[in-house]
C-alpha positions as CSV (number, residue, x, y, z in Angstrom):
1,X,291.9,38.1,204.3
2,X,289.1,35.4,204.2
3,X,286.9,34.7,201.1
4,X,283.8,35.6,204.0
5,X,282.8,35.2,207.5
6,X,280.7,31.9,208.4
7,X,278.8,32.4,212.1
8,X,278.7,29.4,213.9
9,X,277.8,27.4,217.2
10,X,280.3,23.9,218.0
11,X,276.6,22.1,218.1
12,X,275.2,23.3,214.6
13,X,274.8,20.5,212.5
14,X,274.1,22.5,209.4
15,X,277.1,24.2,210.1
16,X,279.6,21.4,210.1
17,X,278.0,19.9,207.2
18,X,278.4,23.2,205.3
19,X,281.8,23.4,206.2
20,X,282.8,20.3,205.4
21,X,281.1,20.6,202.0
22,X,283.4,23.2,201.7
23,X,286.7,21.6,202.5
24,X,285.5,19.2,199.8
25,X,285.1,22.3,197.5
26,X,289.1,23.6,198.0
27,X,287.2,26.4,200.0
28,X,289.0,26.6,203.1
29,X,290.0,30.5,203.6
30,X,287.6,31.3,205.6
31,X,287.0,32.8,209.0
32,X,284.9,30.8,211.5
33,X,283.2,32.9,214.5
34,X,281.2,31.0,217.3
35,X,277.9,33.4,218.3
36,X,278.1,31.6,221.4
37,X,281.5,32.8,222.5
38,X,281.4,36.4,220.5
39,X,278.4,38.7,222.0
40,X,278.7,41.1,219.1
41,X,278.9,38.2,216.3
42,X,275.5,37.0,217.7
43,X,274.1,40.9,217.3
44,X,275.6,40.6,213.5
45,X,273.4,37.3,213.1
46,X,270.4,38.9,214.3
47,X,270.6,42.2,212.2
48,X,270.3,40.1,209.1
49,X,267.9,37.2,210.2
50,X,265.2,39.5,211.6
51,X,266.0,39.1,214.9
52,X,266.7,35.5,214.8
53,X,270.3,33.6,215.8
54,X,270.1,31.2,212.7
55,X,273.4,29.8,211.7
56,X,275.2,29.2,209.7
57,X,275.2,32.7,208.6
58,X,277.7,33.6,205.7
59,X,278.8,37.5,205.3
60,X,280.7,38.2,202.5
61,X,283.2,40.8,201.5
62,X,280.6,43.2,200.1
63,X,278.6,43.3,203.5
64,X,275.6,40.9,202.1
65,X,275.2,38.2,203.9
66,X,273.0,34.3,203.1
67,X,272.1,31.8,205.4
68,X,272.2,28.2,205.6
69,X,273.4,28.5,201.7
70,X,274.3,25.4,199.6
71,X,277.9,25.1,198.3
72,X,276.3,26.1,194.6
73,X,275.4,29.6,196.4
74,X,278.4,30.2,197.8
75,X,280.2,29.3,194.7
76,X,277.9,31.4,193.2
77,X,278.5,34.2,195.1
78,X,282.3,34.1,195.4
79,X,282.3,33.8,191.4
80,X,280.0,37.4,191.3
81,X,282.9,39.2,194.0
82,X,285.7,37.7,191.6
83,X,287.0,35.8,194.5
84,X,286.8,32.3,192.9
């Protein structure tokens, strides 16, 4: 199972820079959904940006979810499930 969810689009620069920020960071088990090709993944999006598509969105085992984090809070936030 993947450390969390990371919603997407191909053209998102903050996205690829977050992931590969990641990659540098040995954190690599994780699942990648474009909102542009998934109908429900954009509804996910929305729920917990008020309505907005803003990417990248990160949703994490526990249901919460942060957007356009920095590595720190994702380390952060892995460390507080026990998954890093």
């Amino acid at each position: 199972m993947a450390l969390f969810t990371m919603y997407s689009t191909p053209w998102c620069g903050y996205c690829h820079r977050l992931k590969s920020a990641l990659e540098r960071e040995g954190i690599t088990d994780i699942e990648i959904v474009d909102i542009e090709q998934v109908p429900e993944a954009a509804q996910i999006v929305e729920k917990v940006n008020n309505g907005n598509q803003t990417v990248p969105t990160l949703v994490y085992s526990d249901g919460t979810a942060q957007t356009n984090p920095s590595v720190a809070q994702v380390k952060a936030k892995l460390t507080e499930l026990g998954e890093l």
